[in-house]
BAGULO-915020 format. One record per residue (C-alpha): residue number from 1; chain; residue in three letters; x, y, z. Coordinates in nm, 2 decimals, always signed. Layout:
BEGIN
+-----+--------+--------+--------+--------+--------+
| num | chaine | residu |      u |      v |      w |
+-----+--------+--------+--------+--------+--------+
| NUM |      A |    ALA |      X |      Y |      Z |
...
+-----+--------+--------+--------+--------+--------+
//
This chain:
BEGIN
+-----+--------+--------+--------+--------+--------+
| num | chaine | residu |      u |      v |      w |
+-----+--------+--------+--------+--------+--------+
|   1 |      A |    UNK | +10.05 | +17.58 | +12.79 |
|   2 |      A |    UNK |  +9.90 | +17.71 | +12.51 |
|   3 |      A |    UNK | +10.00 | +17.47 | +12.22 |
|   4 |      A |    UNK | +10.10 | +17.12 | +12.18 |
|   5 |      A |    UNK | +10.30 | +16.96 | +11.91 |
|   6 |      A |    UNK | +10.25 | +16.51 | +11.88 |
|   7 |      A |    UNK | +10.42 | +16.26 | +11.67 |
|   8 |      A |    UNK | +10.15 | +16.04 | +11.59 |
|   9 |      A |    UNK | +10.28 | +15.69 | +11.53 |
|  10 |      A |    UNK | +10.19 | +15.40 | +11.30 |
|  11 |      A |    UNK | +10.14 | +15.03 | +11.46 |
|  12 |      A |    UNK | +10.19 | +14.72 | +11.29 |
|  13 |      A |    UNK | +10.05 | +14.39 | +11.43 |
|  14 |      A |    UNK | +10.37 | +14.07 | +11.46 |
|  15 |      A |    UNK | +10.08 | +13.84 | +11.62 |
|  16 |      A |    UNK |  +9.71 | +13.88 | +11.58 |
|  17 |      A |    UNK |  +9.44 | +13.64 | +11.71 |
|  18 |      A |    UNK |  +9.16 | +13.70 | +11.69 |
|  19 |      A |    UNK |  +8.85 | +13.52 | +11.97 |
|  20 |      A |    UNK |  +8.44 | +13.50 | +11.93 |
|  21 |      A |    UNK |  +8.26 | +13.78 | +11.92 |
|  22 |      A |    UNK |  +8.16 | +13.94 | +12.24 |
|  23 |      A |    UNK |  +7.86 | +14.01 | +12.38 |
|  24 |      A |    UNK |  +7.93 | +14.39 | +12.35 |
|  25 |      A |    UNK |  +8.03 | +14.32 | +12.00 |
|  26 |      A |    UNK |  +8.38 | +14.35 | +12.04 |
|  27 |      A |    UNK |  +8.62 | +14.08 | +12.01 |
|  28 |      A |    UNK |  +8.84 | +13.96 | +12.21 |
|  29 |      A |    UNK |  +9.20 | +13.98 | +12.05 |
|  30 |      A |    UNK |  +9.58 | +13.88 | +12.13 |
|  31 |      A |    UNK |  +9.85 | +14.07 | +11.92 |
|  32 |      A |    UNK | +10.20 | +14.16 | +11.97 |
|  33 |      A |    UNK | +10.17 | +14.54 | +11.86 |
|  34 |      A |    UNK | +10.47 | +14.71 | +11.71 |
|  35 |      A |    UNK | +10.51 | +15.11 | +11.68 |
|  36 |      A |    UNK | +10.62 | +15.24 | +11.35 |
|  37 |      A |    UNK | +10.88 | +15.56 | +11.29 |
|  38 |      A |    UNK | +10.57 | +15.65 | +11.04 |
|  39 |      A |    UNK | +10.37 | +15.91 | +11.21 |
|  40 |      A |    UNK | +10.14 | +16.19 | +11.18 |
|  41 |      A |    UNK | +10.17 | +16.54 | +11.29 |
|  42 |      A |    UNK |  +9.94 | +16.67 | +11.50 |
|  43 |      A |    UNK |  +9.93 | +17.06 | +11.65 |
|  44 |      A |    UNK |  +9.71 | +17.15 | +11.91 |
|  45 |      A |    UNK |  +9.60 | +17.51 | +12.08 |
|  46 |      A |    UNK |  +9.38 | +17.64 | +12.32 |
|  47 |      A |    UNK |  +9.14 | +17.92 | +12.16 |
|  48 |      A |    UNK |  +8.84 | +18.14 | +12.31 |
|  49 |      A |    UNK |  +8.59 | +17.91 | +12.11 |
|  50 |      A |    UNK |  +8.47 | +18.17 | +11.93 |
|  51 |      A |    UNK |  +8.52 | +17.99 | +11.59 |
|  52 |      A |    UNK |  +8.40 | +17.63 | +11.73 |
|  53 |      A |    UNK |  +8.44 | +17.43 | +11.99 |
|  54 |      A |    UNK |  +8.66 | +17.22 | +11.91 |
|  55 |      A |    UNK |  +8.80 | +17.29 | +11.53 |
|  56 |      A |    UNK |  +8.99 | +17.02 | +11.28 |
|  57 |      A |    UNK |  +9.14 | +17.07 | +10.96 |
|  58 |      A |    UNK |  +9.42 | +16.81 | +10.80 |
|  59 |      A |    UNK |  +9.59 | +16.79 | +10.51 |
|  60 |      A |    UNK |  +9.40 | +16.49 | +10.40 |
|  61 |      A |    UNK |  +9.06 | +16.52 | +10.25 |
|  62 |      A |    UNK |  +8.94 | +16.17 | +10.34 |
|  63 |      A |    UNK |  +8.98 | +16.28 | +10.71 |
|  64 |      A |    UNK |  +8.63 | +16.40 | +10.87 |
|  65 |      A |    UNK |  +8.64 | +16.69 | +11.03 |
|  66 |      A |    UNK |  +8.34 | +16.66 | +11.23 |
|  67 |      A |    UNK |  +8.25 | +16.42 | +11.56 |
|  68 |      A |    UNK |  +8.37 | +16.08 | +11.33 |
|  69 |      A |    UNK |  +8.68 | +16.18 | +11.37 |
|  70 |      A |    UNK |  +8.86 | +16.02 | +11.66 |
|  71 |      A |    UNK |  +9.01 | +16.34 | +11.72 |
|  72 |      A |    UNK |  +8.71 | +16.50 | +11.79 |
|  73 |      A |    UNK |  +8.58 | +16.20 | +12.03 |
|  74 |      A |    UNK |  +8.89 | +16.25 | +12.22 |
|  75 |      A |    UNK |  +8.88 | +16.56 | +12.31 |
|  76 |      A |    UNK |  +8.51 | +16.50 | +12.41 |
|  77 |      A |    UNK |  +8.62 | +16.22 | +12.66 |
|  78 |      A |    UNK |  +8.89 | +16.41 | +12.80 |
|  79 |      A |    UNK |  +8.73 | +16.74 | +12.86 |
|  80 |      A |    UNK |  +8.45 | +16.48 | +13.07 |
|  81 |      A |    UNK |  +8.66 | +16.34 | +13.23 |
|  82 |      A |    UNK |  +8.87 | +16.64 | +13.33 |
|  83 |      A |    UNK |  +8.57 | +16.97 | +13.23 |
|  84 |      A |    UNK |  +8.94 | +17.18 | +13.17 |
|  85 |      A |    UNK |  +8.78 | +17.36 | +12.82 |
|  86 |      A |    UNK |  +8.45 | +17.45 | +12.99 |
|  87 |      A |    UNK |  +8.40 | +17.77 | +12.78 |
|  88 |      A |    UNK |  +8.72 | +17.77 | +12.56 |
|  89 |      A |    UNK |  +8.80 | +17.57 | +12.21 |
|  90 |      A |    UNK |  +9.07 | +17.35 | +12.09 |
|  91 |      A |    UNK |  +9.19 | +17.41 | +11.72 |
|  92 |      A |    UNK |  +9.40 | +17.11 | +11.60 |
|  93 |      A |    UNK |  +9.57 | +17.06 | +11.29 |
|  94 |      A |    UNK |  +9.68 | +16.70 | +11.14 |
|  95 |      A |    UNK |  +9.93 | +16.65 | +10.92 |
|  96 |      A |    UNK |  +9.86 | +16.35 | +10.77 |
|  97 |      A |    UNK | +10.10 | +16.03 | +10.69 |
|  98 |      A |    UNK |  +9.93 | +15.74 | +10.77 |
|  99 |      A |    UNK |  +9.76 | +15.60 | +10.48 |
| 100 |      A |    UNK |  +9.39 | +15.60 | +10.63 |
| 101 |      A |    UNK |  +9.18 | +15.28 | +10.65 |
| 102 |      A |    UNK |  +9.50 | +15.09 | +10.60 |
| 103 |      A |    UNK |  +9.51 | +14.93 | +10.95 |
| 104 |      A |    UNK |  +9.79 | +15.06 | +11.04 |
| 105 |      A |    UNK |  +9.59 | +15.25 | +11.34 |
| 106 |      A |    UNK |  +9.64 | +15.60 | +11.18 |
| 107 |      A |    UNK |  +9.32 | +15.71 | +11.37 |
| 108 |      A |    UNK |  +9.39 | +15.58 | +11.70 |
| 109 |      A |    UNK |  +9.74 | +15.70 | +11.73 |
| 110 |      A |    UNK |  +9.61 | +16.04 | +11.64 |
| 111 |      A |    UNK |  +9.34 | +16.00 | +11.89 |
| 112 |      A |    UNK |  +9.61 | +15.88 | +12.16 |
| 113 |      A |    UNK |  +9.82 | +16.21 | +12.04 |
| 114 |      A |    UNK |  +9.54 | +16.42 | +12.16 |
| 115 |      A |    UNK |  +9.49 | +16.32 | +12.49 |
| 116 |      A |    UNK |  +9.88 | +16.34 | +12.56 |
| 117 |      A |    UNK |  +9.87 | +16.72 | +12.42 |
| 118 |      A |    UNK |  +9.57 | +16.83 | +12.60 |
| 119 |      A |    UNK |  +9.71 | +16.65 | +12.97 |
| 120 |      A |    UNK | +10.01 | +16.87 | +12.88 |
| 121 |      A |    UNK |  +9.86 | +17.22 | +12.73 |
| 122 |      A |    UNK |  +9.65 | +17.22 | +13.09 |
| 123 |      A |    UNK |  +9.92 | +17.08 | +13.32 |
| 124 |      A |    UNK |  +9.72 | +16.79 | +13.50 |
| 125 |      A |    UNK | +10.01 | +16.52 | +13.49 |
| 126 |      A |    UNK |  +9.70 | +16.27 | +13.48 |
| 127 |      A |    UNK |  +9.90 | +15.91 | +13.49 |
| 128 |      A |    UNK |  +9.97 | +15.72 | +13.17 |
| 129 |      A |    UNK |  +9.75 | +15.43 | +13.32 |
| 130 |      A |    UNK |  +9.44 | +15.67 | +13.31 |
| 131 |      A |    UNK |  +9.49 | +15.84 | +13.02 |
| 132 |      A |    UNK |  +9.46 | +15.51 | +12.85 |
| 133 |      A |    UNK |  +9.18 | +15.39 | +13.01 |
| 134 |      A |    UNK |  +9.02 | +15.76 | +12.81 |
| 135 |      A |    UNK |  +9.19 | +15.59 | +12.51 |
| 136 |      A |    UNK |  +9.05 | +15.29 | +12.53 |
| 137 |      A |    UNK |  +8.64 | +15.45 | +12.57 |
| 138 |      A |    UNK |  +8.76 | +15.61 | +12.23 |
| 139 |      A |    UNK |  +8.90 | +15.32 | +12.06 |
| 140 |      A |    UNK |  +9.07 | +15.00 | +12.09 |
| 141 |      A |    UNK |  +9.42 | +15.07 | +11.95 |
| 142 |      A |    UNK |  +9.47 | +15.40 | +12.15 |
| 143 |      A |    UNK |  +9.59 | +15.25 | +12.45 |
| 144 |      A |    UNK |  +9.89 | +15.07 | +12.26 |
| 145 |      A |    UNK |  +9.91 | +15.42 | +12.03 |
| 146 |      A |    UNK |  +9.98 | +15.58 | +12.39 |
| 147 |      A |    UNK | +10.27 | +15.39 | +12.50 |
| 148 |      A |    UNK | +10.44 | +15.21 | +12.19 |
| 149 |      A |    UNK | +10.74 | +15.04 | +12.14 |
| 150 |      A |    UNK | +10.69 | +14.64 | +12.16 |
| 151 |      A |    UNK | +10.41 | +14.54 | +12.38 |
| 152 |      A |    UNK | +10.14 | +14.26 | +12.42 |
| 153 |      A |    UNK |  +9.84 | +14.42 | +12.36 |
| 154 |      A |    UNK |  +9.47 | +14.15 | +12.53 |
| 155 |      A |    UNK |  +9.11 | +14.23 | +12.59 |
| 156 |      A |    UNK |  +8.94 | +14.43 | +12.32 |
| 157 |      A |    UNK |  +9.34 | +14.62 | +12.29 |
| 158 |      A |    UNK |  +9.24 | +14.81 | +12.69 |
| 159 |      A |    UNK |  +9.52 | +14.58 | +12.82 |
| 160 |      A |    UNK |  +9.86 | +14.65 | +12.73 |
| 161 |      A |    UNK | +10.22 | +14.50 | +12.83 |
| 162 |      A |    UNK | +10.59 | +14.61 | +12.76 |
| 163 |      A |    UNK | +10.75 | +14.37 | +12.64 |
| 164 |      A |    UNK | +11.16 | +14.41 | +12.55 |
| 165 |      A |    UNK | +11.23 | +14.64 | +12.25 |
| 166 |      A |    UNK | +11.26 | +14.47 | +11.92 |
| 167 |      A |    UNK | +11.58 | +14.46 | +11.73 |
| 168 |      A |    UNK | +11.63 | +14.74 | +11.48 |
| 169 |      A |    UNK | +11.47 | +14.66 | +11.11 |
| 170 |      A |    UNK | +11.37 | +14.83 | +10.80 |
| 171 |      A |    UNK | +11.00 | +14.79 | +10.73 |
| 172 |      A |    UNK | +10.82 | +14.84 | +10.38 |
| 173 |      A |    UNK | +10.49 | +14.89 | +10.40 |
| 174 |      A |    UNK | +10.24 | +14.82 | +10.04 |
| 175 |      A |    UNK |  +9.85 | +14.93 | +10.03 |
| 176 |      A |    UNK |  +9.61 | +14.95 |  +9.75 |
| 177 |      A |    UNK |  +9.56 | +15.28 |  +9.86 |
| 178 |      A |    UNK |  +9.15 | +15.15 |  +9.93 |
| 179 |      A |    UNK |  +9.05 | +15.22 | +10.30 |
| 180 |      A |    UNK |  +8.91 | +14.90 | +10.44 |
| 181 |      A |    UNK |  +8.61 | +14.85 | +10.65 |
| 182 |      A |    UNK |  +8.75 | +14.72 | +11.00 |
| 183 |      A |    UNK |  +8.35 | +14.60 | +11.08 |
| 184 |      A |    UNK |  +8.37 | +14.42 | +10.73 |
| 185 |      A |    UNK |  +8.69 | +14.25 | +10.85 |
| 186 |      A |    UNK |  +8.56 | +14.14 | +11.14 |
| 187 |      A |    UNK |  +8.20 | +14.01 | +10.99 |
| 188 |      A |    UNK |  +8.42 | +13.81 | +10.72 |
| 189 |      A |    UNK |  +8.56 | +13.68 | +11.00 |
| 190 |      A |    UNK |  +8.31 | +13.58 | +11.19 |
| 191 |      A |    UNK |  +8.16 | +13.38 | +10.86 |
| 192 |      A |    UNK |  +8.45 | +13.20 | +10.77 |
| 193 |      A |    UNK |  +8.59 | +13.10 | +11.10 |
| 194 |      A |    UNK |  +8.93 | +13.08 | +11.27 |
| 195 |      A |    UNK |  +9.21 | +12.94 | +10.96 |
| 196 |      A |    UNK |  +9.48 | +13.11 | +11.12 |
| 197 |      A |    UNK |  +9.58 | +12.78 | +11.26 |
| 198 |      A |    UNK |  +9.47 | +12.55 | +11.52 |
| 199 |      A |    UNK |  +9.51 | +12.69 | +11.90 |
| 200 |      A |    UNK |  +9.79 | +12.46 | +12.02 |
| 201 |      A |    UNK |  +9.92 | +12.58 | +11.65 |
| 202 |      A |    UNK |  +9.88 | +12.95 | +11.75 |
| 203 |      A |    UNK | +10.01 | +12.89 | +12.11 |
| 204 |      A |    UNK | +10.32 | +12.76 | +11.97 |
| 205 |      A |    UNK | +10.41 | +13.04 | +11.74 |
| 206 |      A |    UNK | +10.26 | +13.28 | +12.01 |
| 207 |      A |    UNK | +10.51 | +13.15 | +12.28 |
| 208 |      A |    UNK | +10.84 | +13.15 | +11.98 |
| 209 |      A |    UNK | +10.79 | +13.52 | +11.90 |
| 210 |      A |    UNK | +10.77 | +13.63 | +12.26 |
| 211 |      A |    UNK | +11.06 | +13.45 | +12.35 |
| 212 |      A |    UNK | +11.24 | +13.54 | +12.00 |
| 213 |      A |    UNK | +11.16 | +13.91 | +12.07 |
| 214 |      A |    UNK | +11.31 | +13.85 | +12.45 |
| 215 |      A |    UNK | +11.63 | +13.68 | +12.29 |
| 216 |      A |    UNK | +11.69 | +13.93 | +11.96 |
| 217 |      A |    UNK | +11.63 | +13.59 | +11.79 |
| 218 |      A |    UNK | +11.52 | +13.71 | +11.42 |
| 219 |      A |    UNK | +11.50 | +13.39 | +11.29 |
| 220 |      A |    UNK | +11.24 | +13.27 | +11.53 |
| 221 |      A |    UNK | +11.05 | +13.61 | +11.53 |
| 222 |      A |    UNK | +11.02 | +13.60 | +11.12 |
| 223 |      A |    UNK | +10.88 | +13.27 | +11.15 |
| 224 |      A |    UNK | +10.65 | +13.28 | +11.41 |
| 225 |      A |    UNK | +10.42 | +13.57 | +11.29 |
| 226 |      A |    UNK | +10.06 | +13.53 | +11.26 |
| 227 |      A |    UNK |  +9.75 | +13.72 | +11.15 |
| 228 |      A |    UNK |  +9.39 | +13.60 | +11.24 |
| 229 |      A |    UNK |  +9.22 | +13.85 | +11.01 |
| 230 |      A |    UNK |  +9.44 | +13.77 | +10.65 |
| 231 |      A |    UNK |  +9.25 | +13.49 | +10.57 |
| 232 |      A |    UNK |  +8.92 | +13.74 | +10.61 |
| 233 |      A |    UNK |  +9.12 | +14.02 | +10.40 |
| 234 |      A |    UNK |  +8.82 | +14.23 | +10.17 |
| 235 |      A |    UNK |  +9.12 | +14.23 |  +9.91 |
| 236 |      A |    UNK |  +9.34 | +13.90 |  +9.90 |
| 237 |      A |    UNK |  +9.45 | +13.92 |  +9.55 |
| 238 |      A |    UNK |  +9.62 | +14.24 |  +9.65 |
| 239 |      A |    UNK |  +9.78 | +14.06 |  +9.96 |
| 240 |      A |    UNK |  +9.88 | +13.78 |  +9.83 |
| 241 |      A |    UNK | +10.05 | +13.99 |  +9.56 |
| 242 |      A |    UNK | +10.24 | +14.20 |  +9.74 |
| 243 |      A |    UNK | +10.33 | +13.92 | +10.01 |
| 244 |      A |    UNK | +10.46 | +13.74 |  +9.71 |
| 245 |      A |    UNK | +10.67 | +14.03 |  +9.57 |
| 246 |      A |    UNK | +10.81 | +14.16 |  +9.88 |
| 247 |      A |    UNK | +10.93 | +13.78 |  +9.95 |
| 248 |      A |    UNK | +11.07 | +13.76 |  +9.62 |
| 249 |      A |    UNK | +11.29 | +14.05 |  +9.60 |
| 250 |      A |    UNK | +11.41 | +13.99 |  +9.95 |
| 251 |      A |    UNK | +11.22 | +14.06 | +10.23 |
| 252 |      A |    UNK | +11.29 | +13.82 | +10.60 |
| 253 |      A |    UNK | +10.91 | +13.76 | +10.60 |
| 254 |      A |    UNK | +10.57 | +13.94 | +10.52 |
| 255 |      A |    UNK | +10.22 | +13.93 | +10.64 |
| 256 |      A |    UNK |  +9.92 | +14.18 | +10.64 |
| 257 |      A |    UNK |  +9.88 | +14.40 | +10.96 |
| 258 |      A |    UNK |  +9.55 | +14.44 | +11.14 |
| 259 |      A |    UNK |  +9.26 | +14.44 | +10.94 |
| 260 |      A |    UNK |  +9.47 | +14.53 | +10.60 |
| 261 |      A |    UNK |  +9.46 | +14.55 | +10.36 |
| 262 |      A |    UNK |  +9.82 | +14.71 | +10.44 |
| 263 |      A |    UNK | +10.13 | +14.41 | +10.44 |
| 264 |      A |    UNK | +10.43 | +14.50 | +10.58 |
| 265 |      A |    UNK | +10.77 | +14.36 | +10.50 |
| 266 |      A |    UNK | +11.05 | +14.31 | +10.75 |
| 267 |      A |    UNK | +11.37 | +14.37 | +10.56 |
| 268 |      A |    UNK | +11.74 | +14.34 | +10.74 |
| 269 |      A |    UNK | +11.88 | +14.67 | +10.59 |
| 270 |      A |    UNK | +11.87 | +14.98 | +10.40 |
| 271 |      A |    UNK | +12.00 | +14.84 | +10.11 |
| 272 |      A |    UNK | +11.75 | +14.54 | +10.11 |
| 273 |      A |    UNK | +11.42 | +14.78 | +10.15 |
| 274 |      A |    UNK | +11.50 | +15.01 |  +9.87 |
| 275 |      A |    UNK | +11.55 | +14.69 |  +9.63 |
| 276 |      A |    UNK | +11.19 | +14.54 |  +9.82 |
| 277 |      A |    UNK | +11.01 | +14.92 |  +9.77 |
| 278 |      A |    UNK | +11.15 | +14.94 |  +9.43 |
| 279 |      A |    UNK | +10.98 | +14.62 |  +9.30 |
| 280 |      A |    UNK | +10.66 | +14.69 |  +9.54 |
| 281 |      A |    UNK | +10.63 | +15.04 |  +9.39 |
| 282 |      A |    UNK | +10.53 | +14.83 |  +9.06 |
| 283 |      A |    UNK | +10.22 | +14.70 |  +9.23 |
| 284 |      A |    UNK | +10.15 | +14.90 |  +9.54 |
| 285 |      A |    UNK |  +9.99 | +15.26 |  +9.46 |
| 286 |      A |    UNK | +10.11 | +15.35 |  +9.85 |
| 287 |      A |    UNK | +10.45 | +15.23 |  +9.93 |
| 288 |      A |    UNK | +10.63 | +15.33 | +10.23 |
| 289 |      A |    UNK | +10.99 | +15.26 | +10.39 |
| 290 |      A |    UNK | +11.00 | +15.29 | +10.79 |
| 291 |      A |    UNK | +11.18 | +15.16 | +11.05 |
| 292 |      A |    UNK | +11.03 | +15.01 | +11.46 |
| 293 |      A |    UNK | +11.02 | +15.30 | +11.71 |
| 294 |      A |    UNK | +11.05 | +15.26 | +12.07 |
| 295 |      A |    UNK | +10.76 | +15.39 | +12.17 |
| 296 |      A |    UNK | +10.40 | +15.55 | +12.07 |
| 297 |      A |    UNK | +10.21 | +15.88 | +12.07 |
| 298 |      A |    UNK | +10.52 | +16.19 | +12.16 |
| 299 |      A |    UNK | +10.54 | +16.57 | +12.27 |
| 300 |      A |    UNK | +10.76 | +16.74 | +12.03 |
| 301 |      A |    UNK | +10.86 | +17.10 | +12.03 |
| 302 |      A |    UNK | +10.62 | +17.31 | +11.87 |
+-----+--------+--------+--------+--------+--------+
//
């Protein structure tokens, strides 16, 4: 196969909590990831490597094009793994969605899109299981980016489980449009210490959701969600804001995903997200109406 064409999608984090800081610097984390219908495009092709190695350009500006990306570093681990380029290139070309440094995983479901095009441009079939232990040498979301859907993500994000699908909602998604440093999150974290709640506190709402999201109980998912890194937020205002707003024009429930500063808004209907974007267009400079997906990182046609 010559080319490859991935859907790239967005995650969004129901549960989050977050542990001590590891000796390897990492943390240890337990989250109920969801995929989002939001995605990137992403178009791969094998070339001679006469113009580069391994060549990125996207649509986005504020996306390196270099080794930072995670792009890049995925085709790096795979072609170690694997040594399938050898002489050749790979050209890739991102079309760009995902707000960036939103923490909605933009980069590591692009990452996770490029090891499921290059397994398929050079035929391997290399199991899902170890293409996600490459994702997870990359970064921590890619393993979830890979598979998708509803699933309990543990460890630094390498271990991920299925859980059953999630009943079908509209999601509204508000940013400040100001990437956010993950490492900054995480320090601010570390200062301030757990406020999330208690851990028989986060046990309790831990156990509703899964069980909520096992019985289609809505109720009981909306009011068990949790996020370990809101209190550590480098912008509450806007949070707080657009929580309140979202809430107030009709939105089920509404939290901040990940390390933000994006918040997401779980709305019932069509009809309810266009009245909740409306009034978060007023505040939001990036606001965005979606839907859950059933699953992660996909081969399209190219």
């Amino acid at each position: 196969m010559l080319g490859a064409k991935v859907m790239a999608r967005a995650k969004i984090n129901l549960f989050l909590e977050v542990g001590a800081r590891r000796d390897d610097g990492y943390h240890d984390i337990r989250s109920v990831m969801q995929s989002l219908e939001l995605s990137d495009e992403l178009y791969f092709r094998r070339t001679d490597g006469s113009a580069g190695r391994i060549v990125i350009r996207c649509n986005d500006t504020c996306v390196p094009s270099n080794a930072e990306n995670l792009v890049w570093k995925s085709i790096e681990e795979f072609d170690s793994r694997t040594g399938v380029i050898a002489g050749g290139g790979i050209d890739v070309l991102i079309n760009k969605r995902i707000p960036v440094g939103a923490g909605l995983a933009g980069g590591s479901a692009d990452a996770a899109a490029a090891f499921l095009a290059l397994n398929h441009m050079f035929e391997l079939d290399i199991p899902s299981d170890e293409l996600a232990d490459m994702g997870a040498a990359v970064g921590s979301d890619v393993p979830f980016c890979l598979l998708g859907g509803t699933a309990l993500v543990s460890g630094r994000g390498e271990r991920v489980e299925r859980l059953e699908p999630m009943p079908r909602v509209q999601v509204v998604l508000a940013s400040p449009g100001e990437e956010a440093s993950t490492r900054e999150v995480y320090d601010r974290f570390d200062a301030l210490g757990p406020a999330a709640g208690s851990p028989a506190e986060m046990e309790v709402a831990f156990n509703t959701l899964v069980a909520g999201i096992r019985t289609h109980d809505f109720d009981s998912i909306c009011s068990s969600l949790v996020n370990s890194l809101e209190p550590a937020t480098t912008a509450p205002e806007q949070v707080e804001r657009y929580k309140d707003i979202a809430r107030q024009s009709g939105a089920l429930v509404a939290m901040m995903t990940g390390s933000g500063p994006t918040v997401f808004a779980l709305v019932s209907g069509m009809e309810e997200a266009a009245e909740v974007a409306w009034e978060l267009e007023k505040a939001a400079p990036i606001t965005i109406v979606t839907s859950f997906a059933g699953q992660g990182a996909e081969l399209s046609e190219v």
